[in-house]
C-alpha positions in Angstrom: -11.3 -29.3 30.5 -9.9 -25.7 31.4 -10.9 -22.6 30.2 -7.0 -22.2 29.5 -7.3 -25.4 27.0 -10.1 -24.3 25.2 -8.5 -21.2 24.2 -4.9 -22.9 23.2 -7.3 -24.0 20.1 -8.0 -20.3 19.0 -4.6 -18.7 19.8 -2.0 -17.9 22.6 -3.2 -16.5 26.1 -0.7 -14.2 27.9 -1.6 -13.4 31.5 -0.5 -9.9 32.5 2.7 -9.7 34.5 4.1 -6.3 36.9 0.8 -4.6 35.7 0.5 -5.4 32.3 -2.6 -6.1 30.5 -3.4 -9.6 29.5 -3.2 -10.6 25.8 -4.4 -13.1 23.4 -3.3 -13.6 20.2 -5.8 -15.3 17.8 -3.8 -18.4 15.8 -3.7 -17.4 11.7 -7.2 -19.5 10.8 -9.1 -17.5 13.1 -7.2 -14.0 11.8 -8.2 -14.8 8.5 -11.8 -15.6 9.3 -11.7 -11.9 11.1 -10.4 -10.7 7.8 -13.2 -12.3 5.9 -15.6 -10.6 8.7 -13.7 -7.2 8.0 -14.2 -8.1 4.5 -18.1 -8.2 4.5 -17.8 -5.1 7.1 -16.0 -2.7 4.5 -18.6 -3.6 1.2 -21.6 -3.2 4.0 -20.6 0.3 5.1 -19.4 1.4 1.7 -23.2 -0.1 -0.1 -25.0 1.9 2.6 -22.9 5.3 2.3 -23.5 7.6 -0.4 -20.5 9.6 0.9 -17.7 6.9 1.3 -19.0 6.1 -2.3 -18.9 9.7 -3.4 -15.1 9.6 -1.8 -13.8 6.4 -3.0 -12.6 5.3 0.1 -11.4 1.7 -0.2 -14.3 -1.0 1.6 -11.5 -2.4 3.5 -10.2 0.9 4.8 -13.3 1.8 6.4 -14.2 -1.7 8.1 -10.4 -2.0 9.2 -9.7 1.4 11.2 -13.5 0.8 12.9 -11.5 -2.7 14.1 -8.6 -1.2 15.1 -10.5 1.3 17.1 -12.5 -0.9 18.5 -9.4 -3.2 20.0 -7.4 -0.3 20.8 -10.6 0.8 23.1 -10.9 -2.6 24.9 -6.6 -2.4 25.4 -6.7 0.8 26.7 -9.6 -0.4 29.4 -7.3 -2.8 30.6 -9.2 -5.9 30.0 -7.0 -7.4 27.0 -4.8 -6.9 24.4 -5.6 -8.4 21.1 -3.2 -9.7 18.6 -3.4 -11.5 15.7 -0.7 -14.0 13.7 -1.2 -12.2 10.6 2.7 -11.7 9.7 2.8 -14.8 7.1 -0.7 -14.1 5.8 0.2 -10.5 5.2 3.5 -11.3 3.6 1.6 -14.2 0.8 -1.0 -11.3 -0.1 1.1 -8.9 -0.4 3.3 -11.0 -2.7 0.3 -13.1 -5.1 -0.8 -9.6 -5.5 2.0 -7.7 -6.9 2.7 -10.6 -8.7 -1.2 -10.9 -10.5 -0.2 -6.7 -11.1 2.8 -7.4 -12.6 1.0 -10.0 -14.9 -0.7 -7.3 -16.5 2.3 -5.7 -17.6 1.8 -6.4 -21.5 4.7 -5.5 -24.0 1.8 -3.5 -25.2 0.9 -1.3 -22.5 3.6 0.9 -22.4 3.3 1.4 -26.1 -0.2 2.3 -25.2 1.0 5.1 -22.1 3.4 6.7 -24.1 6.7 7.7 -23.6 5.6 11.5 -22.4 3.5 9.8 -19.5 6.2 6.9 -18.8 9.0 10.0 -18.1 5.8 12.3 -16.3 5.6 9.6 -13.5 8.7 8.8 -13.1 9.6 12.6 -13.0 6.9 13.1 -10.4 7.5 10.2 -8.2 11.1 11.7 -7.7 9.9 15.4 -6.9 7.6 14.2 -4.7 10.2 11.9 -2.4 12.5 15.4 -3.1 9.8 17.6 -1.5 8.9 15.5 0.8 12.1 15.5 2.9 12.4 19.1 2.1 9.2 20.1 3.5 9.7 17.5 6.4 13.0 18.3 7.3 12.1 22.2 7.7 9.0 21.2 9.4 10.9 19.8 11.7 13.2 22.4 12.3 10.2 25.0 12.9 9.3 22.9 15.8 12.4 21.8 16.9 12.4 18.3 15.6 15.8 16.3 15.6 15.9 16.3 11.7 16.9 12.8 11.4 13.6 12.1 13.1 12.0 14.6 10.7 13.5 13.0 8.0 11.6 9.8 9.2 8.5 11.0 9.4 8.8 12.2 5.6 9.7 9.9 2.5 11.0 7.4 4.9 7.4 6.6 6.1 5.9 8.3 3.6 7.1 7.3 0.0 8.9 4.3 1.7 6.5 2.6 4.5 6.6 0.9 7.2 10.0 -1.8 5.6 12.0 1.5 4.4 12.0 3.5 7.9 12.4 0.5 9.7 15.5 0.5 7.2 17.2 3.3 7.5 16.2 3.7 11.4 19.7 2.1 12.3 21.5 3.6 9.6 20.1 6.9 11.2 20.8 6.1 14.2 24.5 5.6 13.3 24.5 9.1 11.9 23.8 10.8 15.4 19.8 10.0 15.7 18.5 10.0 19.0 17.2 6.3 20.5 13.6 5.7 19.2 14.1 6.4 15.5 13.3 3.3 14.2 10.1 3.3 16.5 9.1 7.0 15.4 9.7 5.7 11.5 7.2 2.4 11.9 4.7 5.1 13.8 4.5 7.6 10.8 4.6 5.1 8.8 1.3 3.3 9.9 -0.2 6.8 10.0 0.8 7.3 6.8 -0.9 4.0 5.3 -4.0 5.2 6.9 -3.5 8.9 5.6 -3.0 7.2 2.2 -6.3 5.4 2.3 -8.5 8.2 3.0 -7.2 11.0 1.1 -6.6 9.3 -2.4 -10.4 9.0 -2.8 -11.2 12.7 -2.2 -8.8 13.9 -4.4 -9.6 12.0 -7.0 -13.3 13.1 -6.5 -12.2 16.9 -6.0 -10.5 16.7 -9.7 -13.8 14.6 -11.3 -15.9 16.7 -10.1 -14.1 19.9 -10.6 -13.1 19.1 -14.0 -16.6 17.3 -15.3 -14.6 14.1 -16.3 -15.9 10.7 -17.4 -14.2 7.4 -17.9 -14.2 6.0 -21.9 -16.5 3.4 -22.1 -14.2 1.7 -24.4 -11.6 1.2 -22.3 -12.3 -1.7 -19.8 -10.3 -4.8 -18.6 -8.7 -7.1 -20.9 -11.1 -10.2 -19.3 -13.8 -7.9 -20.6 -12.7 -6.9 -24.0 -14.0 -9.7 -26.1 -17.3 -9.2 -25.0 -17.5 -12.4 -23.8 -18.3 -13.6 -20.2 -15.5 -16.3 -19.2 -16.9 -18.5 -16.8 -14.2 -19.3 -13.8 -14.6 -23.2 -13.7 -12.5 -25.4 -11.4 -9.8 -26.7 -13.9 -8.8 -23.4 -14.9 -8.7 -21.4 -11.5 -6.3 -24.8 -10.3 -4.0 -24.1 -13.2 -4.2 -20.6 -12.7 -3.3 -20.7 -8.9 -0.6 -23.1 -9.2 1.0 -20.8 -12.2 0.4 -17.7 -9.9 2.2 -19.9 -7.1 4.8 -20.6 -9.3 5.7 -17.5 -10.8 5.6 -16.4 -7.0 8.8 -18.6 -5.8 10.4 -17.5 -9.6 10.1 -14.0 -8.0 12.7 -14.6 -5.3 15.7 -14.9 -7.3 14.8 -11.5 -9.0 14.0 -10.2 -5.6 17.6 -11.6 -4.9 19.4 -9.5 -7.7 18.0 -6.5 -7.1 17.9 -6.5 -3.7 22.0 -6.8 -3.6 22.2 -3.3 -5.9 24.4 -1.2 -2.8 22.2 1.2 -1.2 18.8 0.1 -2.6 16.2 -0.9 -0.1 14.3 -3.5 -2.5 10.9 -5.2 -1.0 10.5 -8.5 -1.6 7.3 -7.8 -3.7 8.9 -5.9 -6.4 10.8 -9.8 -7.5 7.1 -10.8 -7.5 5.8 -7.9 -9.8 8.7 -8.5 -12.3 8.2 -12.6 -12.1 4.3 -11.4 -13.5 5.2 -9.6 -16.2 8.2 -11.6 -17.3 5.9 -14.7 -17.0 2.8 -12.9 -19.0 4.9 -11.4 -22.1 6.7 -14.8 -22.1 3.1 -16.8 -22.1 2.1 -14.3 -24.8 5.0 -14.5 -27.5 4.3 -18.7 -26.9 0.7 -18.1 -28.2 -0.4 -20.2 -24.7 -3.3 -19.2 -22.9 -2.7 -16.3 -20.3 -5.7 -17.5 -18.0 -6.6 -13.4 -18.0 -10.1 -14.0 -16.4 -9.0 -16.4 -13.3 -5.8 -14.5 -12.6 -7.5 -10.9 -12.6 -9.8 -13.0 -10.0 -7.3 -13.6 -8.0 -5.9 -10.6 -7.9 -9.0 -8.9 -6.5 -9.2 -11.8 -3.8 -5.3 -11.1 -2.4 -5.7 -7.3 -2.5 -8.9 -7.2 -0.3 -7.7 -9.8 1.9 -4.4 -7.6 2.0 -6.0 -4.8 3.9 -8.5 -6.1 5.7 -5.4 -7.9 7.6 -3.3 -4.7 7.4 -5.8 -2.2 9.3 -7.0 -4.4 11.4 -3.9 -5.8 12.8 -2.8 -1.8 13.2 -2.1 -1.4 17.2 -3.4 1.9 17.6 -2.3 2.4 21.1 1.3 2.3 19.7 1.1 5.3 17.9 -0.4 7.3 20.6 3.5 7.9 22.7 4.4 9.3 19.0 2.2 11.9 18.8 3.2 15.8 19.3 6.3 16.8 17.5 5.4 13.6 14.9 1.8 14.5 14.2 2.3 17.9 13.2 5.1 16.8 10.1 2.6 14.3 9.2 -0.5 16.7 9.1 2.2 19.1 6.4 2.9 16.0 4.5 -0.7 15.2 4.1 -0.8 18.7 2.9 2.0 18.5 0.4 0.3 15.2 -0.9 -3.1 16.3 -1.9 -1.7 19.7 -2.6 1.0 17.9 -5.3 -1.8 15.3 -6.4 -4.3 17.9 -7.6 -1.2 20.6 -8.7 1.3 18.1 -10.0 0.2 14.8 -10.7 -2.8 15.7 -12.4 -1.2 18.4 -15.1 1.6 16.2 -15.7 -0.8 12.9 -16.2 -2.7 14.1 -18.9 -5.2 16.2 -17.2 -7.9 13.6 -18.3 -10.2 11.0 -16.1 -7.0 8.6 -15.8 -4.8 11.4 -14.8 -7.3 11.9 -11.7 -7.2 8.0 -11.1 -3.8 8.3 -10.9 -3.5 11.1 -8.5 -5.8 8.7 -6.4 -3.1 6.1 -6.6 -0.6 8.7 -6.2 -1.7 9.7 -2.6 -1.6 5.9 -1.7 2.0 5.0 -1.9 3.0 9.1 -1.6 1.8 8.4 2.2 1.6 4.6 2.5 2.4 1.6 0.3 2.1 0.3 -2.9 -1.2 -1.6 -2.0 -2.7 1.5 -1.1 -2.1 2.5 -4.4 -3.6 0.1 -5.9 -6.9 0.1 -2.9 -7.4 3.9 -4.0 -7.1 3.5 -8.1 -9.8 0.1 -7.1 -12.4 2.4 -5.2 -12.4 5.6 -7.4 -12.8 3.2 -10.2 -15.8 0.8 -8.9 -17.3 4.4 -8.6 -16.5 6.3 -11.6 -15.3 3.4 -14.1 -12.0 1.7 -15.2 -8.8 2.8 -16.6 -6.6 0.5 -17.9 -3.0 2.8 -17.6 -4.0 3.8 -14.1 -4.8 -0.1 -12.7 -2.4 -1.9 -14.2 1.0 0.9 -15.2 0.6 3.5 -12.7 0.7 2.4 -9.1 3.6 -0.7 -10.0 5.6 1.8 -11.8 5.8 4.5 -9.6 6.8 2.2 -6.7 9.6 1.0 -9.0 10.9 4.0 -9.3 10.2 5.2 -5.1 11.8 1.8 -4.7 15.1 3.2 -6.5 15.3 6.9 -5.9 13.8 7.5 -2.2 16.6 5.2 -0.6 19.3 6.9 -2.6 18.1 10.8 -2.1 17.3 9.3 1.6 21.3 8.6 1.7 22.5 11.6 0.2 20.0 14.2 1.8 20.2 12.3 5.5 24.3 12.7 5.3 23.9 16.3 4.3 21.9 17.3 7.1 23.1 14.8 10.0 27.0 16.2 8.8 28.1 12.6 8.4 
């Protein structure tokens, strides 16, 4: 038995060819048991760190770039390159997450949010894609950035992610970019899931602290409201996961519909959130039991597992050809995010212990994704205590709205200043 046969059980071996490294590429089992490893990691660090508890930063964050590191040290040596099949697993978290989100979307919540705040986020999700290809773009120019490139680097990566750059990198291209725009757009836009993760916490700490504020005791999660602990027994998690998996695949025709809209870039998670809360209000106004408990259980499970696999599998050696020209828009539109959270989102949010949450959440898809969101809202509560508007409204909401505006402003603005 070869060595070469052993390791076809645990993943893919690549020798290295015309002086490339080696690689191996761990099959999806063994990624996921990494995740879990990451997993245990991230709680370990955060349990014995006053300050990453002080700072919120999300357990998963903090175990994931170590990882990262780590891997991009021993590719760098030249003794192998690590990979991991994580592109399937990824996708399903992603997905049952926003989906369990979206099942949290009560007729009742918005009732409970208000129409001032419901018009505040979406107002501020919009100036904040505005400024940030504002501020990008001149940024750029200062330096003597290509602008379409700038243009990447700002609510492309930022507001958008890794799917929306990777978007509009050929459309940008067609407009006169220079080769490489696509790459520079996935670059900046892994930086800017990592800048999302570490400053949400802070900020959301700055404002707390600054301001003296305190959750409501009274406001907790709907599981909890009754007062009574619901014990997660076999038959209903079973139900429960095959309705989550359900609602999942009733996602993909609304993913369908409003992915054809012209010139909206729609991820395929949005079809998922809307399947939740379609599913939940319809479960509700049938007086059926909405399996709160189980499904809130699984929607801590997904979003954990989410990142772990997202900052681990980050190839940090990637981004390291982008730096420069790249690394200086991205430090001004960390700037401009916790400079807009603390200025902007805060005052228009209420200027109250949620509205500091939110700001937390705000930093996470302003600079990453909607999961980071969601990770940064998780962290500063598990440290300061829950919010119900800023969990389950906030983060899904504003990435709705990103999700409409960013691609059409992205259009319009990119045309203006390419001269298509």
């Amino acid at each position: 038995m070869t060595l070469e046969h052993v390791l076809s059980y645990f993943g893919t071996y690549t020798p290295g060819k015309n002086g490339e490294v080696a690689s191996f590429e761990f099959e999806y089992l063994c990624t996921l048991g990494i995740a879990a490893l990451v997993i245990f990691a991230g709680r370990w660090c955060v349990s014995h760190s006053s300050a990453l508890k002080k700072y919120a930063i999300p357990a998963p964050v903090v175990s994931g770039l170590i990882f990262s590191i780590i891997v991009a040290i021993i590719k760098l040596s030249g003794i192998i390159a690590l990979n991991f099949d994580a592109k399937i697993t990824k996708d399903l978290a992603q997905n049952i997450f926003f989906l369990t989100v979206g099942y949290g979307f009560s007729a009742s919540l918005f009732k409970k949010a208000g129409g001032k705040l419901i018009f505040n986020i979406a107002f501020a999700a919009c100036l904040l894609i505005t400024l940030q290809d504002i501020v990008g773009v001149l940024v750029g120019k200062a330096i003597g950035m290509h602008p379409l490139f700038a243009l990447q680097c700002s609510s492309a990566a930022m507001s958008g992610g890794v799917g929306t750059a990777s978007a509009f990198g050929p459309i940008f291209a067609e407009w006169g970019a220079p080769d490489g725009v696509t790459e520079i757009g996935v670059a900046a836009g892994t930086m800017g899931n990592i800048m999302g993760s570490l400053i949400g916490g802070p900020v959301a700490a700055f404002l707390i602290s600054k301001y003296n504020l305190k959750a409501d005791p009274n406001d907790r999660p709907e599981s909890e409201l009754n007062d009574k602990v619901v014990p997660l027994v076999d038959s209903r998690m079973i139900v429960a996961f095959a309705m989550v998996l359900l609602i999942a695949a009733l996602g993909m025709p609304i993913y369908f519909l409003l992915d054809s809209i012209p010139k909206i870039e729609m991820p395929k998670f949005i079809g998922c959130l809307f399947a939740g809360a379609i599913a939940r209000n319809i479960i509700e106004k049938s007086k059926r039991d909405t399996y709160v408990s189980e499904i809130s259980a699984i929607e801590h499970m997904f979003l954990e597992l989410y990142l772990a696999l997202v900052l681990m599998t980050i190839d940090i050696t990637k981004l390291l050809s982008h730096l420069g020209q790249m690394g200086i828009v991205l430090v001004a539109q960390a700037v401009l995010m916790a400079l807009f959270a603390i200025l902007v989102s805060y005052n228009l949010f209420g200027r109250n212990y949620g509205a500091a949450v939110m700001a937390a959440g705000n930093c996470g898809w302003g600079c990453g994704s909607g999961p980071n969101a969601v990770a940064n809202t998780k962290a500063v509560m598990d440290t300061y205590g829950y919010n119900t508007i800023a969990w389950v409204l906030y983060p899904s909401f504003a990435v709705i709205i990103d999700d409409i505006y960013n691609p059409i402003f992205l259009s319009f603005f990119g045309k203006i200043i390419s001269g298509s």
